[in-house]
Every structure is written in structure tokens, then in C-alpha cells.
C-alpha positions as CSV (number, residue, x, y, z in Angstrom):
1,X,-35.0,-53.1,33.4
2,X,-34.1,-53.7,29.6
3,X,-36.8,-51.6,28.2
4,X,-36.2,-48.9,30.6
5,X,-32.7,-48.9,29.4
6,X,-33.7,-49.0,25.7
7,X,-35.8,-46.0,26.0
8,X,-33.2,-44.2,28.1
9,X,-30.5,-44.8,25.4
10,X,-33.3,-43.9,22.4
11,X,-34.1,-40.6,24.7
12,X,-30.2,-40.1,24.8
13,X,-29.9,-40.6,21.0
14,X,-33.1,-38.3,20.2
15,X,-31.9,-35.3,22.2
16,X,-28.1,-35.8,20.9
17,X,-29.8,-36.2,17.2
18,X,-31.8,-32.9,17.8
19,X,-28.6,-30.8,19.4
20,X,-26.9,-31.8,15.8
21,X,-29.6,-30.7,13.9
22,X,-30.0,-27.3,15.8
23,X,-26.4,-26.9,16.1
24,X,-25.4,-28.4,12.6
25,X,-28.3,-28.1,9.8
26,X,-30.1,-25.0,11.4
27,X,-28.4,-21.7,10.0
28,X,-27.2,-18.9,12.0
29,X,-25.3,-16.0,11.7
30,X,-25.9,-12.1,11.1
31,X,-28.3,-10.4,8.0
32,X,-25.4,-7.8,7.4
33,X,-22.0,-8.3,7.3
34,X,-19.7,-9.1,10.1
35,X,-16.0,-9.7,10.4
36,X,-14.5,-12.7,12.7
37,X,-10.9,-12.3,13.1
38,X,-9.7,-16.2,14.4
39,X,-6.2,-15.4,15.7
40,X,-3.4,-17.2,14.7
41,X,-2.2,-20.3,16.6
42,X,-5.7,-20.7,18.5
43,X,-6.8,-24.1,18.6
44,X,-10.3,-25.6,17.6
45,X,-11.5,-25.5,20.5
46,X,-10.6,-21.4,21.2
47,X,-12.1,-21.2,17.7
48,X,-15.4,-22.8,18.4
49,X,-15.9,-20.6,21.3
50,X,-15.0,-17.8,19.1
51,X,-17.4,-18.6,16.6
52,X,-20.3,-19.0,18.8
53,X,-19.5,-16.0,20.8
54,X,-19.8,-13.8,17.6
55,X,-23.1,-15.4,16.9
56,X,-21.5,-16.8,13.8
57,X,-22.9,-20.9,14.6
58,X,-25.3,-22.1,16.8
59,X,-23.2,-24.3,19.2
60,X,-19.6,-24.7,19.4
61,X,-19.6,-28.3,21.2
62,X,-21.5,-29.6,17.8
63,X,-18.5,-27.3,15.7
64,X,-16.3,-29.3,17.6
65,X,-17.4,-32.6,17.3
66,X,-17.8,-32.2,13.3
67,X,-14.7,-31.1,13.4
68,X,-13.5,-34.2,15.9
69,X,-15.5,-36.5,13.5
70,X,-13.8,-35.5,10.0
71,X,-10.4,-35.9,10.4
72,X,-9.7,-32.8,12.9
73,X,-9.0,-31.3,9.5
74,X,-6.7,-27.9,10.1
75,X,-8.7,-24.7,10.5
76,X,-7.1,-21.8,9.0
77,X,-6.7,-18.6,10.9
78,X,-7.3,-15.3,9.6
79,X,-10.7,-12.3,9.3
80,X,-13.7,-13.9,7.8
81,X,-16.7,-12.2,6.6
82,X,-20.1,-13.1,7.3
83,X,-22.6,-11.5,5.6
84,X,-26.4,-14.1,5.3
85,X,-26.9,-17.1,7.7
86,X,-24.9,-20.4,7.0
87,X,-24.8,-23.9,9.1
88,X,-22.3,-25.3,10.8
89,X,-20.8,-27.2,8.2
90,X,-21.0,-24.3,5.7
91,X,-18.8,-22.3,8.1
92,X,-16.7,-25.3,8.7
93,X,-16.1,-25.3,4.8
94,X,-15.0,-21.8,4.6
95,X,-12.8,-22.6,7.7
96,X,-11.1,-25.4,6.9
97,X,-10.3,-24.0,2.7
98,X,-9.5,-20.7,4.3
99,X,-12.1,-18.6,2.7
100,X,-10.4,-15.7,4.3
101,X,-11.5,-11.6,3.8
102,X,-9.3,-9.6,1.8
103,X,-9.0,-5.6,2.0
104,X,-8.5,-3.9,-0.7
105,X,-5.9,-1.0,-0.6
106,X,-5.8,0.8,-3.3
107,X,-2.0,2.7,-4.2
108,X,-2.0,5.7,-6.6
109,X,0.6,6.7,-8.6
110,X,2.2,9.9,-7.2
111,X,1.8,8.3,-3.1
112,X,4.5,8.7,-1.3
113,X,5.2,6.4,1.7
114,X,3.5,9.0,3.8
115,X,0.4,8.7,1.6
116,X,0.5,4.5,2.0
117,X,0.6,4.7,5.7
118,X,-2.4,6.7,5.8
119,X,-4.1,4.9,3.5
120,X,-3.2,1.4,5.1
121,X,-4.4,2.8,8.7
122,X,-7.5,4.3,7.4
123,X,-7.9,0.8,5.9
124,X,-7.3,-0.4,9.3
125,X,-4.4,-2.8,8.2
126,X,-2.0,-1.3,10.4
127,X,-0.9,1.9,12.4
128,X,0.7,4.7,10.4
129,X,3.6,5.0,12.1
130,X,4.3,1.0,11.9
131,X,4.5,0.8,8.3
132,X,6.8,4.3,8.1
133,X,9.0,2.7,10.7
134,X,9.4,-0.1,7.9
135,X,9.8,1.7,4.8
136,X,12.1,4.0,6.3
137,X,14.5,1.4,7.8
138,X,14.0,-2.4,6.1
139,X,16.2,-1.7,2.9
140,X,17.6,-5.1,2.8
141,X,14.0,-5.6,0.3
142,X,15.6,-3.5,-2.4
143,X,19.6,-3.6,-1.5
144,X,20.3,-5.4,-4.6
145,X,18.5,-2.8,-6.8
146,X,19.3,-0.1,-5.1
147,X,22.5,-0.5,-2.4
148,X,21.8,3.4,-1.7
149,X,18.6,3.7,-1.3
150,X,17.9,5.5,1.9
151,X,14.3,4.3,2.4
152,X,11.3,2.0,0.7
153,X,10.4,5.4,-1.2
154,X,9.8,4.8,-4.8
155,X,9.3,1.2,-4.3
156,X,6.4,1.0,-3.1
157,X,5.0,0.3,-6.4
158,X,1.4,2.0,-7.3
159,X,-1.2,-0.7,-8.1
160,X,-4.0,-2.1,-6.0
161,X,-3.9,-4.8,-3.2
162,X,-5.9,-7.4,-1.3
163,X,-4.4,-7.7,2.0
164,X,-5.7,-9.4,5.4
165,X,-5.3,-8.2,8.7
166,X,-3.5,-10.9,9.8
167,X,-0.5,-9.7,7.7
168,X,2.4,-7.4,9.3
169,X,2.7,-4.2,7.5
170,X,6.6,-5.7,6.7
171,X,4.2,-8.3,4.6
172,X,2.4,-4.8,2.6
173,X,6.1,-3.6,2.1
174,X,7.3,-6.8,0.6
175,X,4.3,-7.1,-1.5
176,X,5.1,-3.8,-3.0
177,X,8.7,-3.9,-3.6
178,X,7.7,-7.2,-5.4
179,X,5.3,-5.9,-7.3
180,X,8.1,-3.2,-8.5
181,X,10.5,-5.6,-9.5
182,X,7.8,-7.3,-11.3
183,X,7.3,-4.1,-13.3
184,X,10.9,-3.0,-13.4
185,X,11.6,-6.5,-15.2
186,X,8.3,-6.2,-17.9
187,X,10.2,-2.5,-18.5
188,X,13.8,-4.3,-19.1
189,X,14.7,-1.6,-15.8
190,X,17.7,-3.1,-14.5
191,X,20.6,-0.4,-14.9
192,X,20.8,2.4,-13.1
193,X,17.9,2.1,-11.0
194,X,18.3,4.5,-8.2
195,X,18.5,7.1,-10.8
196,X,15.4,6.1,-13.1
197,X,13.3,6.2,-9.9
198,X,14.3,8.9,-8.2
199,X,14.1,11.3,-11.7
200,X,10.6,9.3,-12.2
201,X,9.2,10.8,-9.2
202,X,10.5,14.4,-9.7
203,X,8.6,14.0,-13.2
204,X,5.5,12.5,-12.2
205,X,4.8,15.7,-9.8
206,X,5.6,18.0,-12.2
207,X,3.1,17.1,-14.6
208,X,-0.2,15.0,-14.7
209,X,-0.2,14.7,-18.0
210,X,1.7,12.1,-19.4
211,X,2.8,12.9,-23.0
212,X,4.0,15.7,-21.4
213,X,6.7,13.7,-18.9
214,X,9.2,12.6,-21.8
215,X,9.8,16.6,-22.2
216,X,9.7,17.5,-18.7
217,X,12.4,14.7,-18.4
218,X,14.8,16.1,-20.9
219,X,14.3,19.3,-19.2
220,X,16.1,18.3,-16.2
221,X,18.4,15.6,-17.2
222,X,20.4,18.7,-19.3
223,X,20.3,20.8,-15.9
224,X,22.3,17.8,-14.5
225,X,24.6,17.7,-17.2
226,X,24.8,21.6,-16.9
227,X,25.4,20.9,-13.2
228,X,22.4,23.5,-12.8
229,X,19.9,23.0,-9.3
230,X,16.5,21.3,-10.4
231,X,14.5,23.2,-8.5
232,X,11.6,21.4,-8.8
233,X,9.0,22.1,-5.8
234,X,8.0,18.6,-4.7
235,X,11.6,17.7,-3.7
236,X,11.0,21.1,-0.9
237,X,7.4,19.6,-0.6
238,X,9.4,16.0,0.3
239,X,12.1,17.5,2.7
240,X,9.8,19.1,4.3
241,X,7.4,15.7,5.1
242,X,10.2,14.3,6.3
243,X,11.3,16.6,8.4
244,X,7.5,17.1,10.3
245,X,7.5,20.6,9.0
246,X,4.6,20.5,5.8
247,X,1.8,22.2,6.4
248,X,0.1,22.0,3.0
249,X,2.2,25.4,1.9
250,X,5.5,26.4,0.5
251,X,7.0,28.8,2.4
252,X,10.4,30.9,1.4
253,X,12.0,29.3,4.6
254,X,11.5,25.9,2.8
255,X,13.2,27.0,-0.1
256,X,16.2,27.3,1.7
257,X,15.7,24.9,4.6
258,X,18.9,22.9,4.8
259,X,18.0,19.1,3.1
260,X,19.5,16.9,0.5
261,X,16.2,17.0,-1.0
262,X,15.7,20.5,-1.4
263,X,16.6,20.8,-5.0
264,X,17.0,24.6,-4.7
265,X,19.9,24.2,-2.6
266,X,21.5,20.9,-3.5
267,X,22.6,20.3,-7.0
268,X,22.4,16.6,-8.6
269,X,19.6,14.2,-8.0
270,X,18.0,13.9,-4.6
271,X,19.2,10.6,-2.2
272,X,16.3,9.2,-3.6
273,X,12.8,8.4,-5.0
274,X,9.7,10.5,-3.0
275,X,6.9,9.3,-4.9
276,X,5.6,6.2,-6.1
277,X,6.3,6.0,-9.7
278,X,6.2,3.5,-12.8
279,X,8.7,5.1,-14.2
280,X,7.8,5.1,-17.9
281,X,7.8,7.9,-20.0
282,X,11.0,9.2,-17.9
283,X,13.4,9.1,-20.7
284,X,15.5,11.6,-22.2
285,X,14.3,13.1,-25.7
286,X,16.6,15.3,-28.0
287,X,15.0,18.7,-26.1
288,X,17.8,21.0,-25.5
289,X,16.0,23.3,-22.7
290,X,17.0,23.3,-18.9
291,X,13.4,25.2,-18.3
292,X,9.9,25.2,-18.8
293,X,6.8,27.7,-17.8
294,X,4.3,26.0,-16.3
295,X,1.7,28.7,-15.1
296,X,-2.0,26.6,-14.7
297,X,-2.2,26.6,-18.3
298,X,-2.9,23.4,-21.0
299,X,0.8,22.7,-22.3
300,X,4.5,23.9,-21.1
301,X,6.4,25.9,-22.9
302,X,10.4,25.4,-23.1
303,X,13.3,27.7,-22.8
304,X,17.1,27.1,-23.8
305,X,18.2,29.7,-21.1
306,X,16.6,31.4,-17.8
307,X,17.0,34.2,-15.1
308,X,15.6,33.1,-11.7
309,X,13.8,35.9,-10.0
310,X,12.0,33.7,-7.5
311,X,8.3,34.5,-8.5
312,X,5.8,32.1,-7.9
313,X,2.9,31.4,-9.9
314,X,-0.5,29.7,-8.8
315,X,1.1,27.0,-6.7
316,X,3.7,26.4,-9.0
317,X,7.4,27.8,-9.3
318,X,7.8,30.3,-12.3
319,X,11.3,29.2,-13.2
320,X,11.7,30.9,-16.2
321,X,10.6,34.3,-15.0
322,X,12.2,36.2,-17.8
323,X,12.3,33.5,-21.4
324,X,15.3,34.5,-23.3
325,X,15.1,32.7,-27.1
């Protein structure tokens, strides 16, 4: 009776040492890469299961009992990647350090908060029309910047970032606007911000080339002071975005479609930013023209005085049809 229960209990122990080698030493997993998202707030148990249902271990009973067996140590939720085969306690590791996958989403200068939406759903970090929803209404992020801002526009700052899925796109914004206030403080920004951003992103769309910005600047801070329109084409390209009404052209109804940020119409600066910006190189140089010919060509020249006529110019408004020296 003895031995027979000796060599059940060394059959037991064989088979449960052979289950912990195949479910614990053995690798497993995918050749290519493959994303596991473990929700948050699932417990080890749900995340064993997940595990092994994605092919990612071998045997979630033996997950669970490692884990059981070293401290029920917390598992960190989140999207991993998986891209060779690992054991068990490999993917435990990663688990339990929250070796987490990060996407990258890149933000160019010049984006908008359309541009960032698209860019964060084709990343598939969120839906479009969630993260709009957000930059258009969470101002609280940026009230004690900017207590007029009507939207996240222009603070979105431009710069590239690692975000996971598990992360709301409230999280993206916040990221962002932190990022800006980083860079606003490196630039000793902190008076009249609203102003500096807003004029930053008329100037970054009126010129990609950067020496050229300081000029462009001057150009329309003394068509403020002359209480003169800016009439500058990317505020009627920006009124129109928000208004559902861009379709990739300019048309002459735009020009005098009814918006604070139609700069043709409405004199002064717009309510705000429509770009996302820096900001540098939007100061004001000792440059006494209120207009500049811009017609496709290397360079912009200046004028003192103009005569509008309304002529339009390979894209670009000729707003100095007739230069007067």
C-alpha cells in the first residue's frame, strides 16, 4: 500500500514537474510581431487567460501559479508587443516591470488640431472626433496662459510622442499643452501669450522659410498698429475648417464668409492660434512695410504702401497688386 502510494505521489510530482517545464521553460509566442492589449483593472487570473488565448505562453494555470508563488507581484495593464518566442517567466518579467508598447505620433509644425486628430486615429490612439471634442472644449489646460483662448489650438505643441493605447486622448492633450509650457518657459514666453501664438501661427503659414518669418512678422504687426485687415489666407483656410466648409480650395465666397477668423473681413488678430507653432522667430524687426509679394518665387519682396485689387497668384494672395515705392 506504501509503495503504491509512493509511486502515485512520484507519478503526481513527474507530471506536475513536466506541466512547469512545458508551461514555464518551454517558449512560446508568435515569429512576427503581435500586440496584447491587457485591459485595465483585469485581475491575474483574466490576464492569464488573456495571455494564453493570444498564444503569447503556453498555459495560463502554470502563469498563475508563478505568479501565486512570487509574491502575487502586481501585473501592469497596458498593449504589449510580442515580436520572437519567450517563456513564461520572461513574459512575466515584462508584465510585472510594465514593459509596455509605446506609439509613436509624430506632430509637425504647422498641424492644426484637425491635422492631430487625424494623425492620432490613423495611429489608432483614438477617434478623430474624440480628441477635437477635447481640444475644442477642455481649456481649463491652458486658462492660466491664455484665459481667452477659445480652444487647445496653438497648444498643441509640435514635437514627437510615445503614447499607449490605454491613454485617453484628454491624456495626448495634456501631454501637449505640457510640452508647450515647457518650451514657452526655455523661450522666457510668459507675457502676452495669446498674442505671440496666435501671430506665430499666421507666420508660420505664410512662409516655410524661417529667416524669412522675423520680416513677415513685422509686416503684419504694423497693419495692426495701422488698424489695416491682415488678410492673410490661412486664417480663410482656418474659418473655413471650422466651419465644415474646406474643400482643399479658396473660393471668393470664403473671402467674405462671415468668421472672426477671416482676416479679410475682421480687423485685429484672430480669437486665436490655428496652427501649431513654436513661436520663435515671431518678433517684430525695424521693417516699416504692411505688405509683401509673395508670388512662388525664392524671397518676398516688401512694400510701404498697397492697392488691393483682389488678384490671386499660384495659391497665394497677391496683396500688393500694384507696389507703390
Amino acid at each position: 500500500m506504501l509503495k503504491f502510494i509512493f509511486r502515485t505521489v512520484m507519478i503526481l510530482l513527474l507530471l506536475a514537474g513536466a506541466l512547469l517545464i512545458y508551461g514555464l521553460v518551454l517558449p512560446a509566442g508568435p515569429t512576427q510581431e503581435k500586440l496584447v492589449q491587457l485591459k485595465p483593472g483585469s485581475s491575474a487570473r483574466h490576464i492569464a487567460a488573456d495571455l494564453a488565448n493570444a498564444g503569447i505562453i503556453r498555459s495560463q494555470y502554470v502563469f498563475l501559479a508563478w505568479h501565486y508563488l512570487h509574491g502575487r507581484k502586481p501585473l501592469k495593464a497596458g498593449e504589449y508587443a510580442f515580436d520572437h518566442p519567450a517563456n513564461a517567466r520572461e513574459v512575466y518579467d515584462r508584465i510585472v516591470h510594465g514593459d509596455i508598447y509605446f506609439q509613436t505620433l509624430v506632430v509637425p509644425e504647422g498641424y492644426n488640431m484637425f491635422d492631430i486628430a487625424a494623425a492620432i486615429e490613423e495611429a489608432k490612439l483614438g477617434k478623430r472626433d474624440d480628441f477635437l471634442k477635447v481640444a475644442r472644449t477642455d481649456t481649463a489646460l491652458i486658462r492660466d496662459l491664455d484665459p481667452q483662448a477659445p480652444s487647445l489650438e496653438g497648444y498643441l505643441f509640435p514635437d514627437t510622442y510615445h503614447f499607449t493605447r490605454t491613454q485617453s486622448v484628454h491624456d495626448m492633450a495634456a501631454a501637449m499643452v505640457r510640452r508647450f509650457r515647457q518650451a514657452a518657459k526655455d523661450m522666457g514666453l510668459n507675457q502676452n501669450v495669446h498674442a505671440v501664438v496666435t501671430m506665430a501661427s499666421i507666420v508660420e503659414k505664410e512662409t516655410g522659410a524661417p529667416e524669412e518669418r522675423p520680416e513677415v512678422a513685422s509686416v503684419f504687426y504694423n497693419r495692426l498698429e495701422k488698424h489695416m485687415v491682415l488678410a492673410t489666407d490661412p486664417s480663410v483656410i482656418y474659418a473655413a475648417l471650422l466651419n465644415n466648409r474646406y474643400g482643399g480650395v479658396i473660393h471668393q465666397s470664403d473671402l467674405h464668409f462671415d468668421s472672426p477668423y477671416n482676416t479679410y473681413r475682421t480687423a485685429g488678430l484672430p480669437p486665436g492660434p490655428k496652427t501649431a507653432k513654436t513661436a520663435a522667430g515671431c518678433r517684430k524687426m525695424s521693417l516699416f512695410a504692411v505688405a509683401y509679394l509673395h508670388a512662388g518665387q525664392p524671397g518676398i519682396r516688401y512694400t510701404k504702401s498697397i492697392q488691393f485689387t483682389g488678384i490671386r497668384l499660384d495659391g497665394c494672395t497677391l496683396i500688393c497688386a500694384k507696389l507703390l515705392f
